[in-house]
PQR file with spaces between the fields and no chain letter, atoms N, CA, C, O and H, PARSE charges and radii, in Angstrom:
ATOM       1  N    UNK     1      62.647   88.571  116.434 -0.4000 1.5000
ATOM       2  CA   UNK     1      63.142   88.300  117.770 -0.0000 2.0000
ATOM       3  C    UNK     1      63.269   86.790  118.021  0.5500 1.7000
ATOM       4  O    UNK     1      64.197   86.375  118.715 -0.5500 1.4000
ATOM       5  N    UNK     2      62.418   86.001  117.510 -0.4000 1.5000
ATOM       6  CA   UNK     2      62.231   84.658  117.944 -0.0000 2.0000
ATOM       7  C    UNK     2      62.964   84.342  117.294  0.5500 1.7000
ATOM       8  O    UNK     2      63.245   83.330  117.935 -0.5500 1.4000
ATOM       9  H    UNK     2      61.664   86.338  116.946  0.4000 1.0000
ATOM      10  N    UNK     3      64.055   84.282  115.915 -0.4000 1.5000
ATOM      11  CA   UNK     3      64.832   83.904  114.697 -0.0000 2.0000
ATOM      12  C    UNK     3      66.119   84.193  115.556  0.5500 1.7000
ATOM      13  O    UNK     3      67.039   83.405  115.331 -0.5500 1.4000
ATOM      14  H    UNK     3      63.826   85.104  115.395  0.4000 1.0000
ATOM      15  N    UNK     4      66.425   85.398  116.719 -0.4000 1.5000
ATOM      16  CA   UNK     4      67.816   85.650  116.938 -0.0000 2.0000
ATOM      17  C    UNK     4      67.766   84.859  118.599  0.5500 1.7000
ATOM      18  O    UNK     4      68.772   84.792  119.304 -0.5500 1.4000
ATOM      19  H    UNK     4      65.678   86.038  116.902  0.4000 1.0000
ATOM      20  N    UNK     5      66.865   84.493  118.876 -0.4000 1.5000
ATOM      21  CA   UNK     5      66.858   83.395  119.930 -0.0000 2.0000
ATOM      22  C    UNK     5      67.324   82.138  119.722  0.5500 1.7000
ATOM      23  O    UNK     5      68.211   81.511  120.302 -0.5500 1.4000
ATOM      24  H    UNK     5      66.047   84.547  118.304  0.4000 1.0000
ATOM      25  N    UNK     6      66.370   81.754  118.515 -0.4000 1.5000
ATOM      26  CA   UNK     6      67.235   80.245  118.038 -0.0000 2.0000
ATOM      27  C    UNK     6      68.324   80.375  117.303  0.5500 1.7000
ATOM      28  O    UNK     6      68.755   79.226  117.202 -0.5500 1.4000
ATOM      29  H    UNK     6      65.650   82.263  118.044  0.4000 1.0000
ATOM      30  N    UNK     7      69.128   81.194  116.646 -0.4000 1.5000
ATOM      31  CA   UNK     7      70.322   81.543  116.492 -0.0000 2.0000
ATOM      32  C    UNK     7      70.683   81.049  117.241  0.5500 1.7000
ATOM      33  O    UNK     7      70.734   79.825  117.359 -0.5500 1.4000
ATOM      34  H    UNK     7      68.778   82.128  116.728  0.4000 1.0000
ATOM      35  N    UNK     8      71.234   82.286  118.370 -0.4000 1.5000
ATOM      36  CA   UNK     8      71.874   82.411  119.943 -0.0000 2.0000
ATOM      37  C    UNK     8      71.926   80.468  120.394  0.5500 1.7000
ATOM      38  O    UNK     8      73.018   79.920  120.544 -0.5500 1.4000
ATOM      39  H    UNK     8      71.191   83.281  118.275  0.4000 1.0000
ATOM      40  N    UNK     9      70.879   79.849  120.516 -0.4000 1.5000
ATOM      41  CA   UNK     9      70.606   78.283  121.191 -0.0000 2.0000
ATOM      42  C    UNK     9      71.150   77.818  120.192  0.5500 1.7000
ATOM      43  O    UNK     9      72.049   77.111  120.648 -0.5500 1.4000
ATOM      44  H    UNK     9      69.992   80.294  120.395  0.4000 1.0000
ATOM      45  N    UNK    10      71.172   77.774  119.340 -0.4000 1.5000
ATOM      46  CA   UNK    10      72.128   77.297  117.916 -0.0000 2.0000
ATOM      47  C    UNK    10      73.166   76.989  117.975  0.5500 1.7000
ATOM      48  O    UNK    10      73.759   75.913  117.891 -0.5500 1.4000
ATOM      49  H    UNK    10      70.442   78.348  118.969  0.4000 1.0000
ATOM      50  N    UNK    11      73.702   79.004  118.290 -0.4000 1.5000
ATOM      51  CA   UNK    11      75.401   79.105  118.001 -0.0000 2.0000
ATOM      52  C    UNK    11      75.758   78.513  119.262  0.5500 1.7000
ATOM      53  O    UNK    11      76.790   77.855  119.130 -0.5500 1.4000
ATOM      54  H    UNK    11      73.221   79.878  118.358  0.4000 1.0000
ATOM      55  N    UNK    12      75.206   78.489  120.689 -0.4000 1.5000
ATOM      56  CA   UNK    12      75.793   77.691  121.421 -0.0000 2.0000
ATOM      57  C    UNK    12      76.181   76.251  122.009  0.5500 1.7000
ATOM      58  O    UNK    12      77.037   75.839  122.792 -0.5500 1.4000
ATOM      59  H    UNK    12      74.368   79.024  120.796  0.4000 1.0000
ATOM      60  N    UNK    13      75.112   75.664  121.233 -0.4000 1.5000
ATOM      61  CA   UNK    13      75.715   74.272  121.110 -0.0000 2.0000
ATOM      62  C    UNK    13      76.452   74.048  119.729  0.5500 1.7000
ATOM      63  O    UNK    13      76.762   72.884  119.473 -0.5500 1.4000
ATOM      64  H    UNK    13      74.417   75.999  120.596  0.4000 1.0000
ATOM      65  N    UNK    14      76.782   75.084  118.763 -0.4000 1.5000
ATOM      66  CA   UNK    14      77.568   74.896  118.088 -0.0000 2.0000
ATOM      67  C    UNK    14      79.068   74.752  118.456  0.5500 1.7000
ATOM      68  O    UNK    14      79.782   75.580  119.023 -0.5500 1.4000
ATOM      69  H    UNK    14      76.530   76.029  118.971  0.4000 1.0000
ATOM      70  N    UNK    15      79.477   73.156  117.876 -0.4000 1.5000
ATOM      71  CA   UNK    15      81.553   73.270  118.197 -0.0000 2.0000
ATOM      72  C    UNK    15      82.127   73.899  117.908  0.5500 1.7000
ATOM      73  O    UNK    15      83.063   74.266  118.619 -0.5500 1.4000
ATOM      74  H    UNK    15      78.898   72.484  117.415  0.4000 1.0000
ATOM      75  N    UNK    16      81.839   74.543  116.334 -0.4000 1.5000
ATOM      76  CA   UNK    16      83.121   75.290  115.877 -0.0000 2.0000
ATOM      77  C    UNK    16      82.835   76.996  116.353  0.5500 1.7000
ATOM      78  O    UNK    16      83.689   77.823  116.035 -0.5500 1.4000
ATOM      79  H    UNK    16      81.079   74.245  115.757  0.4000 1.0000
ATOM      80  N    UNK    17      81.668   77.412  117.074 -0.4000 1.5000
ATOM      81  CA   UNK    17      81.547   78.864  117.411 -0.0000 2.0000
ATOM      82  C    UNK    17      82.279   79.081  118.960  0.5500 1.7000
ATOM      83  O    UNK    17      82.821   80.095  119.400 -0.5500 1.4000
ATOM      84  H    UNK    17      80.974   76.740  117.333  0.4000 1.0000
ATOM      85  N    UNK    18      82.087   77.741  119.615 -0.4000 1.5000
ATOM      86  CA   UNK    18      82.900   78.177  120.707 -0.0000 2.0000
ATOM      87  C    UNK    18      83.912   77.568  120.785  0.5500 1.7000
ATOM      88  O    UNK    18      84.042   76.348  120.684 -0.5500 1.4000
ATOM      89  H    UNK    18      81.646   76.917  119.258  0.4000 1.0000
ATOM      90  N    UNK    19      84.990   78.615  121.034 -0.4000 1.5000
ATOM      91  CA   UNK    19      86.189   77.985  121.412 -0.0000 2.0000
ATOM      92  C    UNK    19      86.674   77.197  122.112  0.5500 1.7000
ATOM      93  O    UNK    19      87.422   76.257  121.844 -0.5500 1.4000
ATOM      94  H    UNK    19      84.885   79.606  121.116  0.4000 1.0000
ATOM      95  N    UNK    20      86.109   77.685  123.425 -0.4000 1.5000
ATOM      96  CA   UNK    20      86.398   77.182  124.738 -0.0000 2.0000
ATOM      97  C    UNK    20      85.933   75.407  124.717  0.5500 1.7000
ATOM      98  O    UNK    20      86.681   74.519  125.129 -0.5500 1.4000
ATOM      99  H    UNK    20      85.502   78.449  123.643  0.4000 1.0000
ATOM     100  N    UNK    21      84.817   75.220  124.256 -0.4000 1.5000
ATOM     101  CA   UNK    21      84.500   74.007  123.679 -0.0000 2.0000
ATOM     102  C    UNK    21      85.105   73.296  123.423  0.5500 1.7000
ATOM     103  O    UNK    21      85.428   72.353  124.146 -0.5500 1.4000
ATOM     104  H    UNK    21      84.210   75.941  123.921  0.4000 1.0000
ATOM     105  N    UNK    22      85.700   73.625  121.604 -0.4000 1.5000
ATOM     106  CA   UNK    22      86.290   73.116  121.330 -0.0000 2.0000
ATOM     107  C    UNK    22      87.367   73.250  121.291  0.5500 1.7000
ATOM     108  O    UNK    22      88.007   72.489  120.566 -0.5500 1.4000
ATOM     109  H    UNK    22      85.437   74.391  121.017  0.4000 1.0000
ATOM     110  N    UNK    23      88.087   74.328  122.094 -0.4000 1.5000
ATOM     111  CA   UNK    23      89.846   74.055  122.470 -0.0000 2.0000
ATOM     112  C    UNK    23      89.641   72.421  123.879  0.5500 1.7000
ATOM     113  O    UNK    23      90.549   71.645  124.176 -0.5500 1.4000
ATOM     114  H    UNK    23      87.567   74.946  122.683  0.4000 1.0000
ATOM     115  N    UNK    24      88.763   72.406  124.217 -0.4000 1.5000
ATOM     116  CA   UNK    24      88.543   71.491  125.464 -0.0000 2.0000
ATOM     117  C    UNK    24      88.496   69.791  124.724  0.5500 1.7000
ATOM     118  O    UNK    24      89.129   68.758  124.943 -0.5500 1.4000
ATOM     119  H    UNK    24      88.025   73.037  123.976  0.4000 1.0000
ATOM     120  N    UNK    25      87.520   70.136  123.878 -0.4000 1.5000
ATOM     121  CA   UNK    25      87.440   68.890  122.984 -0.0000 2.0000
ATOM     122  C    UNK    25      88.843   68.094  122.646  0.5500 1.7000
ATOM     123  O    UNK    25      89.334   66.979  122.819 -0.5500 1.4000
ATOM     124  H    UNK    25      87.006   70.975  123.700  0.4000 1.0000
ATOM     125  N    UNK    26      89.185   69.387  122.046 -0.4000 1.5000
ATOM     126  CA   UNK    26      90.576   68.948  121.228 -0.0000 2.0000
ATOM     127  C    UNK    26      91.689   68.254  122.117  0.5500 1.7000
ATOM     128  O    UNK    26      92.294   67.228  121.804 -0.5500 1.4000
ATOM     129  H    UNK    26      88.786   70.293  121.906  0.4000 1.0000
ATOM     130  N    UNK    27      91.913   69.232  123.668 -0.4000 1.5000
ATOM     131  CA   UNK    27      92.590   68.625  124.194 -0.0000 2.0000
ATOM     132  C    UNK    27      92.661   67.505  124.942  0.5500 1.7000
ATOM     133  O    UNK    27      93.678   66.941  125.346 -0.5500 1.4000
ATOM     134  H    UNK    27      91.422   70.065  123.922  0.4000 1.0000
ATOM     135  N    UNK    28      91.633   67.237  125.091 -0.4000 1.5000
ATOM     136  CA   UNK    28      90.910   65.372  125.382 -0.0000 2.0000
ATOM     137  C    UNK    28      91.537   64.676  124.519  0.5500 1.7000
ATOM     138  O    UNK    28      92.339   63.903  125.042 -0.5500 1.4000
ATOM     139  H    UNK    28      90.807   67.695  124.763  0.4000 1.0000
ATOM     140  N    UNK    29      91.485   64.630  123.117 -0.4000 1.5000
ATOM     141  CA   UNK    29      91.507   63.762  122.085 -0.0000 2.0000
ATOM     142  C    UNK    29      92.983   64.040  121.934  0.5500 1.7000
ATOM     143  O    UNK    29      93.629   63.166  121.356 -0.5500 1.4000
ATOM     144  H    UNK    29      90.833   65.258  122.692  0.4000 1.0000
ATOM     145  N    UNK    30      93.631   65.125  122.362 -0.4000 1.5000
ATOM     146  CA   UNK    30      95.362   64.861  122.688 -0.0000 2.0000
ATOM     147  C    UNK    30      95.772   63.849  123.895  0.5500 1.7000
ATOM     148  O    UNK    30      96.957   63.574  124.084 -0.5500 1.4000
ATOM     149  H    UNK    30      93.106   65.835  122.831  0.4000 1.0000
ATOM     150  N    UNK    31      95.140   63.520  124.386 -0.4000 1.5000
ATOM     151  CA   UNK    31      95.837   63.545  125.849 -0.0000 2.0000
ATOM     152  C    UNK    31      95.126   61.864  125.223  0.5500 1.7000
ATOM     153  O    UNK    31      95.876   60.890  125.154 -0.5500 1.4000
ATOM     154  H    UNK    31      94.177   63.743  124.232  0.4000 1.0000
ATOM     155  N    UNK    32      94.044   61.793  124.931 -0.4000 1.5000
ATOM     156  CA   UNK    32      93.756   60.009  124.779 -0.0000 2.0000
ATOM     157  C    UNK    32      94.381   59.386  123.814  0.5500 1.7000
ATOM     158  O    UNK    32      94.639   58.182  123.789 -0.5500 1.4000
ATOM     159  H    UNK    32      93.436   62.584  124.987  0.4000 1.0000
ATOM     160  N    UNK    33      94.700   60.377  122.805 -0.4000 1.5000
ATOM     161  CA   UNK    33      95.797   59.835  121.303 -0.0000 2.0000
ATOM     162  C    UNK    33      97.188   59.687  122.406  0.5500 1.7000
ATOM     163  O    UNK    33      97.570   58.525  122.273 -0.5500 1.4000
ATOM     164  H    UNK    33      94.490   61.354  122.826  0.4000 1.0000
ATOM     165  N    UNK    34      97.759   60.146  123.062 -0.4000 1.5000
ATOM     166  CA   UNK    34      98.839   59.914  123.832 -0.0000 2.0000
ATOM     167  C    UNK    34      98.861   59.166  124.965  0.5500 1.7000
ATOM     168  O    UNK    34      99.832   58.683  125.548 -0.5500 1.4000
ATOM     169  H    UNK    34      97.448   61.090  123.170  0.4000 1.0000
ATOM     170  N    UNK    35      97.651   59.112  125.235 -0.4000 1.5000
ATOM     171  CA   UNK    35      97.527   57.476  126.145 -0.0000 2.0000
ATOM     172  C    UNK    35      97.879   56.314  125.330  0.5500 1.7000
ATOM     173  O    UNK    35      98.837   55.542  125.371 -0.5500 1.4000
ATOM     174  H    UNK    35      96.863   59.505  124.761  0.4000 1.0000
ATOM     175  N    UNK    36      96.587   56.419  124.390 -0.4000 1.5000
ATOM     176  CA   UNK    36      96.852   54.833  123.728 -0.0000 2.0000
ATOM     177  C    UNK    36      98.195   54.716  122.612  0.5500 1.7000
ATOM     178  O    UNK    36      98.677   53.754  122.013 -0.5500 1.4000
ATOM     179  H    UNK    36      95.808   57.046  124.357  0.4000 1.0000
ATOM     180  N    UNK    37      98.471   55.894  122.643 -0.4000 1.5000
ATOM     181  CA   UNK    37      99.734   55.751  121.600 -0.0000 2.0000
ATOM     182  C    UNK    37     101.056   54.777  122.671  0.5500 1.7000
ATOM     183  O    UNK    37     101.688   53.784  122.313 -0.5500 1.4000
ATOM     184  H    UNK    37      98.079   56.675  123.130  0.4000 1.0000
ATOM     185  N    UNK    38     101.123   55.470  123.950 -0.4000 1.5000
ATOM     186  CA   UNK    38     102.179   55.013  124.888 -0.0000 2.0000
ATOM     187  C    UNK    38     101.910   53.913  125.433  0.5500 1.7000
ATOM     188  O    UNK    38     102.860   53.311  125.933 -0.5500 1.4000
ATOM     189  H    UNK    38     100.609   56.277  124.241  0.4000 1.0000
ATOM     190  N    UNK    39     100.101   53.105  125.538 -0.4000 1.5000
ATOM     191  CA   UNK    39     100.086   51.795  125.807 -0.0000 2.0000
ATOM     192  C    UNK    39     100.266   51.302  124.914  0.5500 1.7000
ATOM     193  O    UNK    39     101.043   50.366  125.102 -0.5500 1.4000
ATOM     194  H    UNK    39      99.329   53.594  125.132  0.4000 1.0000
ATOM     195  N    UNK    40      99.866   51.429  123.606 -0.4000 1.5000
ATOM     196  CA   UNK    40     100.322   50.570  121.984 -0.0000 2.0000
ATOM     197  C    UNK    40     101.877   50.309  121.796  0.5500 1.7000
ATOM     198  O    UNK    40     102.440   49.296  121.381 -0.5500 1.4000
ATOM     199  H    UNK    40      99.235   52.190  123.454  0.4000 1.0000
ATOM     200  N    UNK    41     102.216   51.087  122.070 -0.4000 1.5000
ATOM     201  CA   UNK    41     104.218   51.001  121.889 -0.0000 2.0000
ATOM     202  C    UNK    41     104.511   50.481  123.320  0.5500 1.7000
ATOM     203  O    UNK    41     105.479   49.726  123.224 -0.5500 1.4000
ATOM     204  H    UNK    41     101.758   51.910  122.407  0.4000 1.0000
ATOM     205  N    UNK    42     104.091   50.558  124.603 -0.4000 1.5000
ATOM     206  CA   UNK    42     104.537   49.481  125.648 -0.0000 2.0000
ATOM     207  C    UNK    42     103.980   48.138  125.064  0.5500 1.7000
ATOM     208  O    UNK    42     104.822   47.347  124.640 -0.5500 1.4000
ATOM     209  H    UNK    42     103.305   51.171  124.682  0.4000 1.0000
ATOM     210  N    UNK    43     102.724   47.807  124.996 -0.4000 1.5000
ATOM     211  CA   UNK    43     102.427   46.850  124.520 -0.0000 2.0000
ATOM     212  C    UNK    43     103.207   45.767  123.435  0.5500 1.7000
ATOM     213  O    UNK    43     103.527   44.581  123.514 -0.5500 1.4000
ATOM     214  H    UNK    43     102.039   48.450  125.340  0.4000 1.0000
ATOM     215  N    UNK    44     103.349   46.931  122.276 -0.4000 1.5000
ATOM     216  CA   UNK    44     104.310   45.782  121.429 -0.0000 2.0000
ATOM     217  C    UNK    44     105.906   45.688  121.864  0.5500 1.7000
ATOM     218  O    UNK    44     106.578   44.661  121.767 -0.5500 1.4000
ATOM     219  H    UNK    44     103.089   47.895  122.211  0.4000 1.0000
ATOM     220  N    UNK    45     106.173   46.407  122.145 -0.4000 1.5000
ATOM     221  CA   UNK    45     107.844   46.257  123.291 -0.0000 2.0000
ATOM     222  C    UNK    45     107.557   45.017  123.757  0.5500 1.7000
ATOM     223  O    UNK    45     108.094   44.098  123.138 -0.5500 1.4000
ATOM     224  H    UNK    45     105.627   47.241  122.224  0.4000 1.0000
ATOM     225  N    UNK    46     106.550   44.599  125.087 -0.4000 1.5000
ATOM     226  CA   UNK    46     106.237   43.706  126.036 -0.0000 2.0000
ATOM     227  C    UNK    46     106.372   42.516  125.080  0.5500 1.7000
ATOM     228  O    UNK    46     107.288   41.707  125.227 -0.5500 1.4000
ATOM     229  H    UNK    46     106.114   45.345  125.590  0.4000 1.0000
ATOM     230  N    UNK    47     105.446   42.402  124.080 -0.4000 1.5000
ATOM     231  CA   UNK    47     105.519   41.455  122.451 -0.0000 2.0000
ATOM     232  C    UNK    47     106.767   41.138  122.499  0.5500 1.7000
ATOM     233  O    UNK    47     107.055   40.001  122.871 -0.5500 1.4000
ATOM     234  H    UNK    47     104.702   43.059  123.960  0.4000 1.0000
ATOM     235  N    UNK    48     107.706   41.976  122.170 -0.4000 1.5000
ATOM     236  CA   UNK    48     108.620   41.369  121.558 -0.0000 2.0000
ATOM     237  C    UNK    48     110.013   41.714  122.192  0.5500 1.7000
ATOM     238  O    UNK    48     111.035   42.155  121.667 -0.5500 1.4000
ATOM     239  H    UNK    48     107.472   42.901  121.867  0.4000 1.0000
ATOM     240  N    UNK    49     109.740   41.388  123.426 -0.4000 1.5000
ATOM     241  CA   UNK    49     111.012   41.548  124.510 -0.0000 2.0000
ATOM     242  C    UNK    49     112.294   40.598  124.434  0.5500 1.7000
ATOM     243  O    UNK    49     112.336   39.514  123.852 -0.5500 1.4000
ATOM     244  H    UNK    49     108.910   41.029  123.853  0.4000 1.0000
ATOM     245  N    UNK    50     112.820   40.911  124.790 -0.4000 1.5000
ATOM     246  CA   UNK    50     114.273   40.086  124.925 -0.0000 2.0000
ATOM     247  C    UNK    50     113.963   38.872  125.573  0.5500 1.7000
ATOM     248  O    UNK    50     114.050   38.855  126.801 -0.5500 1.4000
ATOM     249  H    UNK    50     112.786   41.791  125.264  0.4000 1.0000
ATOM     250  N    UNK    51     113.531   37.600  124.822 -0.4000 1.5000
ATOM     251  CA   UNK    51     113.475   36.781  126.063 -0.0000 2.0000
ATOM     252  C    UNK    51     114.299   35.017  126.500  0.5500 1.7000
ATOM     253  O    UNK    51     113.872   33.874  126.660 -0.5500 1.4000
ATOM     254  H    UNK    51     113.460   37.614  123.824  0.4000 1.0000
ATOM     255  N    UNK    52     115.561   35.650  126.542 -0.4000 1.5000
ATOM     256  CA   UNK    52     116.793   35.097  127.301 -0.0000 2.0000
ATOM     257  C    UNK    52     117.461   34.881  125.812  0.5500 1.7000
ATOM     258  O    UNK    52     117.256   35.046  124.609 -0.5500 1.4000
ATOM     259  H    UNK    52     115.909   36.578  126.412  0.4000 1.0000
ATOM     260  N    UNK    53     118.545   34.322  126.910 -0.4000 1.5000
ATOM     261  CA   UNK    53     120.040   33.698  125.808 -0.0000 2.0000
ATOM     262  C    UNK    53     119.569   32.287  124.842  0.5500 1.7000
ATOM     263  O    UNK    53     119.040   31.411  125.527 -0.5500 1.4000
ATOM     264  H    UNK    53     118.711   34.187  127.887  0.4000 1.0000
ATOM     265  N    UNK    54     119.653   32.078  123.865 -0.4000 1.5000
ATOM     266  CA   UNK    54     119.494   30.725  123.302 -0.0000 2.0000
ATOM     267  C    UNK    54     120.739   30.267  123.310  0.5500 1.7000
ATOM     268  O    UNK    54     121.861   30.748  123.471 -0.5500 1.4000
ATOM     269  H    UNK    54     120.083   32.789  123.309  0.4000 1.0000
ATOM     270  N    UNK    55     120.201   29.047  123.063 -0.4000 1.5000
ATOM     271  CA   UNK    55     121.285   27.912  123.447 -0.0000 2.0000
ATOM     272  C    UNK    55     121.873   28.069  121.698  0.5500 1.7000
ATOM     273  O    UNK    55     120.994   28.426  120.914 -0.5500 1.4000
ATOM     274  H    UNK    55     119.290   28.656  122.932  0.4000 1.0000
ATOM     275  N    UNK    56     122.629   27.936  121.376 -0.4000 1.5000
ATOM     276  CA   UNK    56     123.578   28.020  120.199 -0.0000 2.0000
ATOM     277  C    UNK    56     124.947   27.121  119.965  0.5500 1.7000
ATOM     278  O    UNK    56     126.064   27.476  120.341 -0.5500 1.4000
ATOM     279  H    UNK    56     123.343   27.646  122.013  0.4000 1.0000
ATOM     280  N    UNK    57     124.712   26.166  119.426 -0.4000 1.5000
ATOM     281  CA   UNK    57     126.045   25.352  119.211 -0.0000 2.0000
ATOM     282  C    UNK    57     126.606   25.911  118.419  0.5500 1.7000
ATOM     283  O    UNK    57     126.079   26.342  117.394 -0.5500 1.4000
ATOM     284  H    UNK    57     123.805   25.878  119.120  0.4000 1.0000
ATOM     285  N    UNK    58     128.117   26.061  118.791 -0.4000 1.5000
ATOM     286  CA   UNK    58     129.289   26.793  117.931 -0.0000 2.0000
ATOM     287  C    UNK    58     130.190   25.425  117.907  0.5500 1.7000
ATOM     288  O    UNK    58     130.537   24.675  118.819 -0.5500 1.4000
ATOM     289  H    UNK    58     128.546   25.711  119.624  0.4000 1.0000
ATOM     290  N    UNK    59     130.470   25.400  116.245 -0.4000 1.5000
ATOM     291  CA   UNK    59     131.692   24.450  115.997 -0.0000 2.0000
ATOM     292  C    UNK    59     133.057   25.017  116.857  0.5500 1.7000
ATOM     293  O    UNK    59     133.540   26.132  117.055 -0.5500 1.4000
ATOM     294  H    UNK    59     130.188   26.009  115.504  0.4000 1.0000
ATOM     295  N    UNK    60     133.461   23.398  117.319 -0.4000 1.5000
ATOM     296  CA   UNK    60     135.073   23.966  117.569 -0.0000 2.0000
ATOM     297  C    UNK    60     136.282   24.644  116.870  0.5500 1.7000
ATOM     298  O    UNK    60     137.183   25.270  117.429 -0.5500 1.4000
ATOM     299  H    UNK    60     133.069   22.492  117.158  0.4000 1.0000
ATOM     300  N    UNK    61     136.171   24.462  115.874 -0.4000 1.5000
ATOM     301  CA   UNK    61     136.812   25.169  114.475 -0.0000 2.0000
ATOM     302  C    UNK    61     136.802   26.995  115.194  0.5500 1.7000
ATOM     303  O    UNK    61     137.684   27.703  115.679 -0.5500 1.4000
ATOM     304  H    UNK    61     135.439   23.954  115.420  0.4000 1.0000
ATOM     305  N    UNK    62     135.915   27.111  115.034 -0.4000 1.5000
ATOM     306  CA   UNK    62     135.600   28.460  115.105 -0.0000 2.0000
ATOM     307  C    UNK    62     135.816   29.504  116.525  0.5500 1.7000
ATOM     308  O    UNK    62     135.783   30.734  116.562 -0.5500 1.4000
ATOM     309  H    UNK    62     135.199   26.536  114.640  0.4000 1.0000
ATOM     310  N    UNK    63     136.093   28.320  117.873 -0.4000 1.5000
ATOM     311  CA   UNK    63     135.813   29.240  119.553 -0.0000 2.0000
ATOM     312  C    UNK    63     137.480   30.076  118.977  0.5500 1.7000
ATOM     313  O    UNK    63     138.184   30.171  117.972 -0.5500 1.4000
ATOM     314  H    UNK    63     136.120   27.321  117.843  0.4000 1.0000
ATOM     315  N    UNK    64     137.423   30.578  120.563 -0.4000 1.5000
ATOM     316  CA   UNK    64     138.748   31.730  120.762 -0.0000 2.0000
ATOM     317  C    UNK    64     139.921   30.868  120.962  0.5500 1.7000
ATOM     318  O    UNK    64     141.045   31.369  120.981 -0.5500 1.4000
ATOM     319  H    UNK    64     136.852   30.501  121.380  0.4000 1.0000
ATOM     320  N    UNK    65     139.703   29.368  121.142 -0.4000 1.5000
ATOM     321  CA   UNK    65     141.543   28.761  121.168 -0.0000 2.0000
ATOM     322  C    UNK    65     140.692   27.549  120.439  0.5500 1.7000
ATOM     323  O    UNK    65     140.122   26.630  121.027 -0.5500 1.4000
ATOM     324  H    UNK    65     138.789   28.960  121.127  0.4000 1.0000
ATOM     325  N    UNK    66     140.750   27.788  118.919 -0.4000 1.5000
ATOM     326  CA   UNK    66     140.121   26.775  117.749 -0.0000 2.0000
ATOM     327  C    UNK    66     140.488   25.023  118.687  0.5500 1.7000
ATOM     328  O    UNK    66     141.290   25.044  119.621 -0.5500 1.4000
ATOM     329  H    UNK    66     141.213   28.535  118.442  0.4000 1.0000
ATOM     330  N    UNK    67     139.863   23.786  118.311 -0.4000 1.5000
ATOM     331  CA   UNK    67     140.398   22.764  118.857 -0.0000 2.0000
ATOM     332  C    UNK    67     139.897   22.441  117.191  0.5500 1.7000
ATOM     333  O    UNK    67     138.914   22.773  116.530 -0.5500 1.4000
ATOM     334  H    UNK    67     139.212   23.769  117.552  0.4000 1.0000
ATOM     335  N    UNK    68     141.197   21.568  116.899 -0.4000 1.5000
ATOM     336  CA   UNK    68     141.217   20.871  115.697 -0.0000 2.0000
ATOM     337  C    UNK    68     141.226   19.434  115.621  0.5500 1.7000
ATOM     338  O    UNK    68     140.956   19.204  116.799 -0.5500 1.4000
ATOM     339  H    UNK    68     141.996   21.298  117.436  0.4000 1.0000
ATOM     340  N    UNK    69     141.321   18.507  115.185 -0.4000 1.5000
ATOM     341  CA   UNK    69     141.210   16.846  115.235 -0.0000 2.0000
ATOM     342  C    UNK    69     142.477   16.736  114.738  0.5500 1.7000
ATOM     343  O    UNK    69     142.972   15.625  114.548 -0.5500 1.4000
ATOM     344  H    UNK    69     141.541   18.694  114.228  0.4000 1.0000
């Protein structure tokens, strides 16, 4: 009797006997892998944003009405 008691206290703090547990577990560790996944990829976006026009000298040779010497 005393052997199927501590079983029983066993199997219930055991993860893999209850489901409910660990379907609960699991879906935590979805939902925080998809947090930090969507701040990690905003994050490096923010990194490496568009940030403005550079200044770029173009020979005259080359614009849309060429100027030649």
């Amino acid at each position: 009797m005393a052997q199927e008691v501590e079983i029983n206290e066993s199997q219930k703090k055991d993860f893999a006997w209850s489901w409910v547990k660990s379907s609960r577990f699991l879906f935590y560790i979805q939902v925080f892998s998809l947090v930090a996944f969507l701040i990690g990829g905003s994050w490096a976006l923010y990194q490496h944003r568009y940030k403005g026009k550079p200044k770029v000298t173009v020979p005259e040779s080359s614009l849309y009405t060429p100027k030649y010497k």
